[in-house]
C-alpha positions in Angstrom: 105.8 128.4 122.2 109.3 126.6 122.8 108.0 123.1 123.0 111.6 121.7 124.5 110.5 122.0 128.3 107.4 119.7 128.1 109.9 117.5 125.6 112.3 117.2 128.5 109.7 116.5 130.8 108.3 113.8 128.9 111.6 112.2 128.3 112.6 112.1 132.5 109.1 110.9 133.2 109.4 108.1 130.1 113.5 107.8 131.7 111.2 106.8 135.6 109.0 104.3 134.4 111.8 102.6 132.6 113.9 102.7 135.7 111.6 99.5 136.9 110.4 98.5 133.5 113.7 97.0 132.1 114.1 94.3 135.6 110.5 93.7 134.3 111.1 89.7 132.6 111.1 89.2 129.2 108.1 86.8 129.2 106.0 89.3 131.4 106.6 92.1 128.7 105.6 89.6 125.7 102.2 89.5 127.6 101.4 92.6 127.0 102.2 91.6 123.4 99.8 89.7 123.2 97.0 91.2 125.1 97.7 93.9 122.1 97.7 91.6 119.3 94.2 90.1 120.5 92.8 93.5 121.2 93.5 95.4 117.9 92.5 92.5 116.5 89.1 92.6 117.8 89.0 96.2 117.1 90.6 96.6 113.8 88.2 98.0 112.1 88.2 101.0 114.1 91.4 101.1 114.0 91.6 100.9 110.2 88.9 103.4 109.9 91.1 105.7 112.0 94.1 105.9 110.2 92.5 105.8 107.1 92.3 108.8 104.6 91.1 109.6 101.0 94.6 108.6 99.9 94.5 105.4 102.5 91.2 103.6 102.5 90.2 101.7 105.1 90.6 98.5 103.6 94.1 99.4 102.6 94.8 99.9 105.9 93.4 96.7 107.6 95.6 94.5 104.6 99.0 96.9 104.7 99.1 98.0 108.1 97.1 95.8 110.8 97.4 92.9 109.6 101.4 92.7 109.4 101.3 94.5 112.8 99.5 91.5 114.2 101.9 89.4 112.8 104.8 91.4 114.0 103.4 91.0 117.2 102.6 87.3 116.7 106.6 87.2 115.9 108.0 88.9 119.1 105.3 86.3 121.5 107.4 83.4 119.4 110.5 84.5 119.5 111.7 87.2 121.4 112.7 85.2 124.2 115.2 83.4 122.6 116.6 86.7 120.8 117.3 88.6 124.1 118.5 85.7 125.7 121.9 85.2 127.7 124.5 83.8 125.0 127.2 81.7 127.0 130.2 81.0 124.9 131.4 77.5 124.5 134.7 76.4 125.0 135.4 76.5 121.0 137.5 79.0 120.0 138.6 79.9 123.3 142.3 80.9 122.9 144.4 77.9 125.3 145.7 81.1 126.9 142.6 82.2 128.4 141.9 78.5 129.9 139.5 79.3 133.0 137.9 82.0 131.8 133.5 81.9 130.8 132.2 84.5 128.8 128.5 85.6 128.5 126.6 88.1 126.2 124.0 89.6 128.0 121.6 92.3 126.0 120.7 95.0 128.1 118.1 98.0 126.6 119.2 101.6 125.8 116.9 103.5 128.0 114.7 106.1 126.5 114.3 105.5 122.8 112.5 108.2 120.8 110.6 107.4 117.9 109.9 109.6 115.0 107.2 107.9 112.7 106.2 109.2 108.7 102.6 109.7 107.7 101.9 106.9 105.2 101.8 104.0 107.2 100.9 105.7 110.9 100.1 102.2 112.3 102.2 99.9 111.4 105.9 101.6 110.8 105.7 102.8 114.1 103.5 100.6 115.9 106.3 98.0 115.3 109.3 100.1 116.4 107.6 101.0 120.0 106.7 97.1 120.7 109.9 96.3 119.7 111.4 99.0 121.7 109.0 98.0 125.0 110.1 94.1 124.5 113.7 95.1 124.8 113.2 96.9 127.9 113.2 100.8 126.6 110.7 103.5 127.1 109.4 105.2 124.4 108.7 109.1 123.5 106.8 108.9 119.9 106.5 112.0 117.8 104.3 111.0 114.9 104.3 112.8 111.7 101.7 115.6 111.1 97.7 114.6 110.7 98.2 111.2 112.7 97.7 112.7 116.3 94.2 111.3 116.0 95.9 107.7 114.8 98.7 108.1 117.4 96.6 108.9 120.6 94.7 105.8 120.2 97.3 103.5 119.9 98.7 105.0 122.7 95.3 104.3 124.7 95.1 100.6 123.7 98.8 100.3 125.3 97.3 101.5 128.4 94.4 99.2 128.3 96.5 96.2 128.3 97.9 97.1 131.5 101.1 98.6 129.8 103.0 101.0 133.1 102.1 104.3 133.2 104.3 106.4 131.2 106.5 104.0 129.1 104.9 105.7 126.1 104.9 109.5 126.0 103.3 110.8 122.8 104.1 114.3 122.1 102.3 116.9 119.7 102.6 115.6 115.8 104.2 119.2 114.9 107.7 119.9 113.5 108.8 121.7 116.7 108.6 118.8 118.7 110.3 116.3 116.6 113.0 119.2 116.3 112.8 119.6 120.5 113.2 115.8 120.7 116.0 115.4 118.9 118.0 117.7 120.3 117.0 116.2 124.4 119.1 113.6 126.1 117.3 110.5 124.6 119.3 107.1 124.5 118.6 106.2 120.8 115.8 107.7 117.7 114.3 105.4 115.4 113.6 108.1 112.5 111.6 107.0 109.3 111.0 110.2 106.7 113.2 111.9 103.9 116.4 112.2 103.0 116.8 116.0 103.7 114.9 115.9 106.9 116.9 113.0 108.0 120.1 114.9 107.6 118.9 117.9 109.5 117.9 115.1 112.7 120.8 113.1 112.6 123.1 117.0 112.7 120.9 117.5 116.0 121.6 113.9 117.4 125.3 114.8 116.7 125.5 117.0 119.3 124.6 114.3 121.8 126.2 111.6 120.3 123.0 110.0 120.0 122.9 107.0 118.2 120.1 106.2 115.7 118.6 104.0 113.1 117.5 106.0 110.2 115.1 104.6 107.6 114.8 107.5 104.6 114.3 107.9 101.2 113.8 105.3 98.2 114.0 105.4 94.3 113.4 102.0 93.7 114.4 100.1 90.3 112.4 97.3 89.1 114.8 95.1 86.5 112.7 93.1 83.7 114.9 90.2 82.3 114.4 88.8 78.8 112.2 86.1 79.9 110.0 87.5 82.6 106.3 87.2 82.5 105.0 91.0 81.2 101.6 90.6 82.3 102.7 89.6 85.9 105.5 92.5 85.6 102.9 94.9 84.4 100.1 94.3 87.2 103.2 94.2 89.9 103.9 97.7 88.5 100.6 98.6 88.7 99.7 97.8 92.1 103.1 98.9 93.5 102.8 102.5 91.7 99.1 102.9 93.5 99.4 101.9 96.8 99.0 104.2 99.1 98.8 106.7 96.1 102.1 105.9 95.8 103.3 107.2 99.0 105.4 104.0 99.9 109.1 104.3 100.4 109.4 100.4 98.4 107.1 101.7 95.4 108.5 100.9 91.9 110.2 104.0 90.5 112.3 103.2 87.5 112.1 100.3 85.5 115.1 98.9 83.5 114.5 96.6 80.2 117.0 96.0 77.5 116.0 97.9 74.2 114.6 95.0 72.5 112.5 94.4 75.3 111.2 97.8 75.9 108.3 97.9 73.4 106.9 95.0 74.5 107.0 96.1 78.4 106.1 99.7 77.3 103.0 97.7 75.3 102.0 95.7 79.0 102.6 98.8 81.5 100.4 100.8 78.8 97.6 98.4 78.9 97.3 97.8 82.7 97.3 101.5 83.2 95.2 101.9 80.8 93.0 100.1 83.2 93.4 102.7 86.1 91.7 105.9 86.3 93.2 109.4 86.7 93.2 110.9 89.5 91.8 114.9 90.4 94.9 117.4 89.4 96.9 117.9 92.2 97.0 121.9 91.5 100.8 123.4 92.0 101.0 125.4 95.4 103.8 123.1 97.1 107.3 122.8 96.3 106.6 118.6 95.6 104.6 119.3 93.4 106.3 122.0 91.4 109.9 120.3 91.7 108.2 117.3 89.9 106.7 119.2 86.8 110.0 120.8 86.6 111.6 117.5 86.4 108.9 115.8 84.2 109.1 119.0 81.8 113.0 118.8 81.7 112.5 115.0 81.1 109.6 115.7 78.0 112.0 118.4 76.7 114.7 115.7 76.2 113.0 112.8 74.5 110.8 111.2 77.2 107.3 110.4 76.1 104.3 110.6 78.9 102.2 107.7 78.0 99.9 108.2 81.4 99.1 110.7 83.4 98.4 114.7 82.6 101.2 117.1 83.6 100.4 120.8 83.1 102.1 124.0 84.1 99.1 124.3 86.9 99.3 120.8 88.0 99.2 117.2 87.6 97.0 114.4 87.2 98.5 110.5 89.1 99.4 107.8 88.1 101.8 108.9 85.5 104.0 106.6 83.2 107.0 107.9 81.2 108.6 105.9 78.6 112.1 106.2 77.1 113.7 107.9 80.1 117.4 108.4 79.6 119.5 107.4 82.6 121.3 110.6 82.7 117.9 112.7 83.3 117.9 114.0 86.5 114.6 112.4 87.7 115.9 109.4 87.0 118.4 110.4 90.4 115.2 112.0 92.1 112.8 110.7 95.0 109.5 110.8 93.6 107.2 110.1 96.6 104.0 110.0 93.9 103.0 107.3 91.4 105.5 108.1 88.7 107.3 105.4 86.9 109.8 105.6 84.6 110.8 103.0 81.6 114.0 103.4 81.0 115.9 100.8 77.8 119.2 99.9 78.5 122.2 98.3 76.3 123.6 95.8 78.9 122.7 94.5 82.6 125.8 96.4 83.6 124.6 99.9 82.5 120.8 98.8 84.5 123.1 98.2 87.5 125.0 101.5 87.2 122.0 103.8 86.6 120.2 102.5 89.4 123.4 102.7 91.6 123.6 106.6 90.3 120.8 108.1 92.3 122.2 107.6 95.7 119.3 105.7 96.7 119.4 101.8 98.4 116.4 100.9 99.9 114.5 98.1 98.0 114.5 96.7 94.5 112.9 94.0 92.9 113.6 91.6 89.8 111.0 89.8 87.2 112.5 86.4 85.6 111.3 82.8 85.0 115.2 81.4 85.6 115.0 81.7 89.3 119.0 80.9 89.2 119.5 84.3 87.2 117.0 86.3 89.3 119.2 85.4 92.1 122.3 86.1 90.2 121.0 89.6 89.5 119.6 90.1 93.2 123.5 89.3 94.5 124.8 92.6 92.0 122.1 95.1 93.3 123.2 97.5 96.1 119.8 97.7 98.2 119.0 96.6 101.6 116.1 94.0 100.0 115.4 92.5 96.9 112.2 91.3 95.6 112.3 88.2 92.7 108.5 88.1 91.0 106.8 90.4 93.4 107.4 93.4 95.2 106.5 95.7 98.3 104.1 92.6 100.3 106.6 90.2 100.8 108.8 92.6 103.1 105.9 92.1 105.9 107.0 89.0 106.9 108.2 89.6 110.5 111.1 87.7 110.6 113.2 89.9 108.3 115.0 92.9 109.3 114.6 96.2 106.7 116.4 99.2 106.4 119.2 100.4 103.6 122.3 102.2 102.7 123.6 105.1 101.4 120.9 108.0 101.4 118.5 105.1 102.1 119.9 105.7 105.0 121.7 102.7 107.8 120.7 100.6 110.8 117.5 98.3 111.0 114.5 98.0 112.1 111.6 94.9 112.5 112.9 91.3 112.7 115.6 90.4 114.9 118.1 92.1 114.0 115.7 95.2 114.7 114.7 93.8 117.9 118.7 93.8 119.2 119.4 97.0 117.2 117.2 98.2 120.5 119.7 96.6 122.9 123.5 96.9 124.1 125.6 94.1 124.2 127.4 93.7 127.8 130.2 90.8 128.1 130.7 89.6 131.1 133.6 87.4 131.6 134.5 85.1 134.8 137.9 83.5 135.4 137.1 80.1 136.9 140.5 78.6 137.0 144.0 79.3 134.5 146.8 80.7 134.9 147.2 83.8 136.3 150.7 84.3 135.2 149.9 87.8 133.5 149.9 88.9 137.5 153.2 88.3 138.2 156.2 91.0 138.5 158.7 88.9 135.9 158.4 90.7 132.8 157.8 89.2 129.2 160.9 87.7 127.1 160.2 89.1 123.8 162.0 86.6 122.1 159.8 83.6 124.1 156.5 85.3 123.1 157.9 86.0 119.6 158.7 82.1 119.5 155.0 81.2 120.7 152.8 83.5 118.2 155.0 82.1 115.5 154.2 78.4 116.9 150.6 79.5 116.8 150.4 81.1 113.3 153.1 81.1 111.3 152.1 79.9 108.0 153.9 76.1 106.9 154.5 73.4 108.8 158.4 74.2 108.3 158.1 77.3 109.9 156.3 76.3 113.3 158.2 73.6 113.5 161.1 76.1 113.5 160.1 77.8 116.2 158.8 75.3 118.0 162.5 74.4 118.3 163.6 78.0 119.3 160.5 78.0 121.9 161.6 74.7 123.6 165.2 75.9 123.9 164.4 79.6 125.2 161.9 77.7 127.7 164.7 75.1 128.8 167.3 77.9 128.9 164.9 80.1 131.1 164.3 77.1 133.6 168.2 76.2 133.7 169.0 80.0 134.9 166.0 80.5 136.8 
């Protein structure tokens, strides 16, 4: 069954109710905010135990997804006012030529925004782009990933509970065809949040529209360990970061980069806090994933690499695996593992770290372990990713104030924080001439040689050299006036 029609439907009917919702007042749409925030809160529990799955346990969920919702939340109710506020211009830096004339930058919503969410974090990833999307004034038509229909449907029902208009959210089915239906219908902007290659086949489809979107995809995230970081810290950062969410997290650690004399000793930490962690049931081959990943961990093993954690077999695979003296020319090194996989790899120099982690493509998070705070942040200003982590990773990028997204096949744009509140909004200038001079109106044309005279008054460089035409301009004026 073609599921554009009911698509199209749902996008006109989302397109009516936002018709009346966008004169709707900023403060009266941070309401509902907050009659959300206090009512998942009170229910969160069901809500964790919802969206939770072997993979996801429930009290994964309530720490890695409610809780930085809430605060999400918490952060529009403080602040979105002021963000989506009129910005009037002052007079500074008004050029003397447009004397008279007020300017204004008003932030008016796109419309219809469409919202494609990932599996691993159902709740939060999305629930923040549709609040943020409602407080700008958009409607929303969600298309959540496959499995979280269940998740998805009753988020959508405590949005209606709260009073929220009729049809401001339109939920379609959590199936492939209808992400692919909504992305080729006349939406006004798509949040997508997935994988590379399916991102590339979405944005082809917006194309055709000229739809604009903010595409958040893939990560292969390094981890850099200077001489003097703390290895027990680095190892149980490592640890955690590999297995949560069974290491289905876009941020998790993937490659970590120590300079040869320092690799035994990280190798010896990593070694012992895994040694800590249970292996998981063999995930038995039957998916391409899965057998792209032995493929690579073979090719890897076959080269020099030694598996130090973890069971790899030709039938399957056994999580959380650990694989020490990666080279940085192996081609997992330039892969996205979305499994707990992490890779040691010893380096020569800081330089080489940098360019290997630069090589995959990838530029979505990173994080660096150091005691001299004033090198960490050295370091952090030479790594291309869209957020840096100094001493911990993954939980501090839930504070709501900060925008995320990344570059390259990270993909661009933002999303959460301010920035990814406006990201939901046009700007519109709107400029009023109060008084000046309205000289530009008249019939008598422009002397090239006055205006040529004035710019170089304005900005010529040396004082000689305004001065100079300064001159030239006062003659040309009195010469004008004289045969005028």
């Amino acid at each position: 069954m073609n599921p554009l029609p009911s698509v199209v439907e749902s996008v006109a009917q989302a397109r009516t109710a936002q018709a009346s919702w966008r004169q709707t007042p900023v403060r009266e749409r941070l309401q509902i905010v907050r009659r959300v925030r206090r009512r998942l809160a009170e229910s969160c529990e069901d809500f964790a135990l919802a969206a939770s799955s072997p993979a996801h346990p429930q009290a994964e969920v309530l720490v890695s997804e409610i809780l930085p919702l809430l605060e999400a939340c918490k952060f529009l109710e403080r602040s979105a006012g002021a963000i989506l506020a009129v910005k009037r211009l002052s007079g500074r830096g008004l050029p003397w030529w447009l004397w008279g004339v007020s300017s204004e930058i008003h932030r008016e919503p796109f419309g219809v925004v469409g919202v494609i969410s990932p599996s691993n974090y159902p709740l939060f990833l999305a629930g923040v782009q549709i609040l943020q999307a409602l407080v700008a004034g958009n409607a929303v038509v969600w298309k959540p990933a496959a499995g979280c229909a269940k998740t998805s449907a009753k988020f959508v029902e405590l949005l209606l509970s709260v009073n929220l208009p009729s049809g401001l959210v339109r939920l379609l089915p959590d199936t492939i065809e209808a992400g692919i239906a909504l992305t080729q219908t006349a939406i006004d902007k798509l949040l997508f949040t997935g994988g590379f290659d399916n991102g590339v086949h979405v944005l082809k489809n917006l194309a055709e529209n000229a739809v604009p979107a903010v595409a958040e995809l893939s990560g292969a995230d390094p981890v850099f360990v200077c001489a003097d970081a703390d290895l027990t810290i680095v190892a149980k950062a490592l640890q955690f970061g590999s297995m949560l969410n069974q290491g289905r997290t876009c941020m998790a650690p993937r490659k970590v980069f120590a300079l040869r004399g320092l690799i035994a000793e990280v190798e010896a930490a990593i070694k012992s806090r895994f040694a800590l962690v249970s292996l998981g049931a063999a995930v038995a081959v039957g998916t391409p994933k899965i057998e792209s990943l032995i493929a690579l961990i073979n090719d890897a093993l076959r080269r020099g690499a030694r598996l130090i954690h973890g069971e790899v077999h030709p039938s399957g695979i056994r999580f959380p695996c650990v694989i020490a003296d990666v080279a940085s020319d192996m081609e997992i090194v330039r892969a996205d593992l979305f499994f707990p996989v992490l890779l040691l790899l010893p380096v020569e120099s800081e330089e080489e770290a940098l360019q290997a982690a630069a090589n995959s493509g990838y530029a979505l998070a990173a994080s660096v372990f150091s005691k001299d705070l004033r090198e960490a942040s050295r370091l952090c200003r030479k790594i291309n990713a869209g957020l840096v982590s100094v001493n911990d990773l993954i939980v501090p990028s839930a504070d709501p104030r900060i925008a995320f997204g990344g570059s390259g096949k990270s993909g661009y744009g933002v999303t959460r924080g301010g920035e990814g509140l406006l990201a939901l909004t046009r700007g519109k200038v709107i400029q009023v001439r109060k008084r000046g001079s309205l000289q530009h109106l008249e019939s008598n044309p422009i002397d090239p040689m006055l205006a040529g005279a004035l710019i170089r008054v304005m900005h010529a460089g040396g004082l000689r050299r305004k001065w100079s035409a300064f001159l030239a301009l006062c003659q040309k004026s009195w010469r004008r006036s004289s045969t005028g």
